[in-house]
Short mmCIF file of the C-alpha atoms (twelve columns), coordinates in Angstrom:
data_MODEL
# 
_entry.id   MODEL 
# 
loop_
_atom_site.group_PDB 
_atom_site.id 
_atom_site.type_symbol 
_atom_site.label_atom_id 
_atom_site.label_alt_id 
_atom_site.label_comp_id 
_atom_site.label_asym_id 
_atom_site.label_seq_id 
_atom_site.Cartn_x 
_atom_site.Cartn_y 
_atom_site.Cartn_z 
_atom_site.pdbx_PDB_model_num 
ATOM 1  C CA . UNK A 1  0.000   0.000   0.000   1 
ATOM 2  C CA . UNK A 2  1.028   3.630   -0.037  1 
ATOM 3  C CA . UNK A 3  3.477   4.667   1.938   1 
ATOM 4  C CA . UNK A 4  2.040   7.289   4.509   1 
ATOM 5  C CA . UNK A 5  5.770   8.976   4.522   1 
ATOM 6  C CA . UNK A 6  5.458   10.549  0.566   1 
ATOM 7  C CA . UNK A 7  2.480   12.491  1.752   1 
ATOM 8  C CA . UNK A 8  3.130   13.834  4.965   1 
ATOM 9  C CA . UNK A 9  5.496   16.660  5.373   1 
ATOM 10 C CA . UNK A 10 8.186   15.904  8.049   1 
ATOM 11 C CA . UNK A 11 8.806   18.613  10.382  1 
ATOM 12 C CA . UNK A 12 12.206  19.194  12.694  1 
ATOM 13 C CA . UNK A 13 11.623  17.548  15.372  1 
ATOM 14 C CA . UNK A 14 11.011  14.233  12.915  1 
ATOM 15 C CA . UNK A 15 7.603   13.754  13.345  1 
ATOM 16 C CA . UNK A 16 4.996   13.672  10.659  1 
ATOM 17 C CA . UNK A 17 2.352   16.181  9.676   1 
ATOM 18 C CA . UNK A 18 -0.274  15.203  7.891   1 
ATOM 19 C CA . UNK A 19 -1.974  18.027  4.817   1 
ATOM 20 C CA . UNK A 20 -5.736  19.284  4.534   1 
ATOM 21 C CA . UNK A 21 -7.134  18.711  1.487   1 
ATOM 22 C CA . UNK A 22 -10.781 20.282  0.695   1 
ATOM 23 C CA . UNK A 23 -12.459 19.244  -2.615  1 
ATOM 24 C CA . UNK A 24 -14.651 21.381  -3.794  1 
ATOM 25 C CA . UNK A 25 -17.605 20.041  -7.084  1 
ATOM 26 C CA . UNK A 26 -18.252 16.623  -5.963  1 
ATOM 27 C CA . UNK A 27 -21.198 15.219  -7.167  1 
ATOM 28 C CA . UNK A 28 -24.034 14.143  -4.495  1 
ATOM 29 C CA . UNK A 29 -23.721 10.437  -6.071  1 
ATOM 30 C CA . UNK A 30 -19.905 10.245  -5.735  1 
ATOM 31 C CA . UNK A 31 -20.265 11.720  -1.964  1 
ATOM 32 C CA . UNK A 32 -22.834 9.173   -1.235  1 
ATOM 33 C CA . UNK A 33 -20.842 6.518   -2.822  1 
ATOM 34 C CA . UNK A 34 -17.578 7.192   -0.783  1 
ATOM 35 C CA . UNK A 35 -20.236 7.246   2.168   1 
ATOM 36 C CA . UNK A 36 -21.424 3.795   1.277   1 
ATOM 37 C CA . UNK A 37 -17.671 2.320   1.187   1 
ATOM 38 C CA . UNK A 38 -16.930 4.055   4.364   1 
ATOM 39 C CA . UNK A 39 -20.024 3.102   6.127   1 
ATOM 40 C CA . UNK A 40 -19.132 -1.164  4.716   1 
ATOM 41 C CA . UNK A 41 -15.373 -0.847  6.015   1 
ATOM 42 C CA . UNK A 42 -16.341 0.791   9.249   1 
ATOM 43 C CA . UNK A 43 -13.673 4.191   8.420   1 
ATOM 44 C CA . UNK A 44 -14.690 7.681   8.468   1 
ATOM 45 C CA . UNK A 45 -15.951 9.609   5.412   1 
ATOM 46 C CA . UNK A 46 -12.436 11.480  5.699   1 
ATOM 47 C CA . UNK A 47 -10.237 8.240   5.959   1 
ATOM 48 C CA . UNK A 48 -12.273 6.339   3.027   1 
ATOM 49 C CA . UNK A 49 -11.285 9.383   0.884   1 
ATOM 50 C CA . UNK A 50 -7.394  9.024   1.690   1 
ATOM 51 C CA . UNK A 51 -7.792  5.190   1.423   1 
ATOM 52 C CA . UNK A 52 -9.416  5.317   -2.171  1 
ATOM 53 C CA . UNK A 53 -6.774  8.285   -3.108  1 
ATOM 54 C CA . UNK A 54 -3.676  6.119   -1.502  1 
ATOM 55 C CA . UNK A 55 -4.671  3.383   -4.174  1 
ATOM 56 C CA . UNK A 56 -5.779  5.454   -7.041  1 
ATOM 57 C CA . UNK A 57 -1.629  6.747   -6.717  1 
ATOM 58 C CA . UNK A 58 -0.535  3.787   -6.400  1 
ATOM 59 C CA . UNK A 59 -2.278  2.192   -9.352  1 
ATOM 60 C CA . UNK A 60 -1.187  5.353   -11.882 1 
ATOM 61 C CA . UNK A 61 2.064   4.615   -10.370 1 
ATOM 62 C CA . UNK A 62 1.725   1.301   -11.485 1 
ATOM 63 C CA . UNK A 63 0.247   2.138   -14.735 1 
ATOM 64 C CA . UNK A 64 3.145   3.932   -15.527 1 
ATOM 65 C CA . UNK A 65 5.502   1.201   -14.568 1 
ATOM 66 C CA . UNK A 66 3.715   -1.195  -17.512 1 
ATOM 67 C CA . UNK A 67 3.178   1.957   -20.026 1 
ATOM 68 C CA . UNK A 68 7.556   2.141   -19.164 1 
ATOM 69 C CA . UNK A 69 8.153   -1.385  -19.873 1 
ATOM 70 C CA . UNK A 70 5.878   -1.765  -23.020 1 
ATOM 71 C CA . UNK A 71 7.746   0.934   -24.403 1 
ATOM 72 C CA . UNK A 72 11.233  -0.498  -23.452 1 
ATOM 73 C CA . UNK A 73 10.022  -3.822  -25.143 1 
ATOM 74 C CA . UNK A 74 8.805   -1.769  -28.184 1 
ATOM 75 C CA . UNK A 75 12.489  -0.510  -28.450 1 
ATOM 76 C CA . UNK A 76 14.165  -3.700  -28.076 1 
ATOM 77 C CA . UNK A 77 11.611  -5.066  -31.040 1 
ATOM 78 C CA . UNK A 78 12.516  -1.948  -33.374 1 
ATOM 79 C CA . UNK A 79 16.385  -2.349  -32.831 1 
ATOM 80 C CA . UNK A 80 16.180  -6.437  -33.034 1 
ATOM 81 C CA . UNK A 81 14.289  -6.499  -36.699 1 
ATOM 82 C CA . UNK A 82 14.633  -10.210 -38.177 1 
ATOM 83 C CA . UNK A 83 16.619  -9.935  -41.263 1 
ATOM 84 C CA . UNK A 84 14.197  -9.871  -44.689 1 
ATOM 85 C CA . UNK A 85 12.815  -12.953 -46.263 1 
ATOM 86 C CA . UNK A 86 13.697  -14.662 -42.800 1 
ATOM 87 C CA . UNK A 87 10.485  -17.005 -41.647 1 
ATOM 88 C CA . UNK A 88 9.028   -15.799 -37.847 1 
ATOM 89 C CA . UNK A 89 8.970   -18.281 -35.218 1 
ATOM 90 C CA . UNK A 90 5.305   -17.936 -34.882 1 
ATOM 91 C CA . UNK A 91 5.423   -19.298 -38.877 1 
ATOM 92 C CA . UNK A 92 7.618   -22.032 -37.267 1 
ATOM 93 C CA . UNK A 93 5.381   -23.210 -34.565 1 
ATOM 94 C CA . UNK A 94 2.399   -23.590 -36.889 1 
ATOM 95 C CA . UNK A 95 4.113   -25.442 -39.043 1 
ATOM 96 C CA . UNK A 96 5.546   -27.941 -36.627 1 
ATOM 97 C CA . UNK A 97 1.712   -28.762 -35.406 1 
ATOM 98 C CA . UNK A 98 0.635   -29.147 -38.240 1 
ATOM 99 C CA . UNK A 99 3.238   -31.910 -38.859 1 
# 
């Protein structure tokens, strides 16, 4: 899970202070949504809201990870190009079962 230490701000004596965050436009239906999940996990409105935002970061932070490694295995695919008129493995494969 997130680690509580990114969004705190750490103050001189070492302890940790947590932000205020007010959010202003939210929709009746998402407030009584977030009120539901609270409500089923027994956590207040407040700590529902910093539970579903801890794992919305997380998973963009994980999103990113994958979009990062797609890319890097785009690149490898672009620089490794199979010389022309050579047959592809998946050509190969079907071949063999069809033996």
């Amino acid at each position: 899970m997130h680690n509580a230490s990114r969004c705190g701000i750490v103050s001189m004596r070492g302890a940790t202070s947590m932000a205020t965050l007010h959010v202003r436009n939210v929709s009746d239906d998402l407030y009584q949504t977030i009120q539901v999940l609270a409500s089923r996990e027994q956590r207040s409105l407040g700590a529902e809201v910093v539970v579903l935002l801890e794992r919305a970061v997380d998973e963009e932070a994980l999103r990113a990870q994958r979009m990062e490694l797609l890319e890097r295995i785009a690149s490898r695919r672009r620089r490794f190009r199979q010389p022309e008129g050579a047959v592809d493995s998946l050509t190969l494969l079907r071949e063999d079962r069809a033996r």
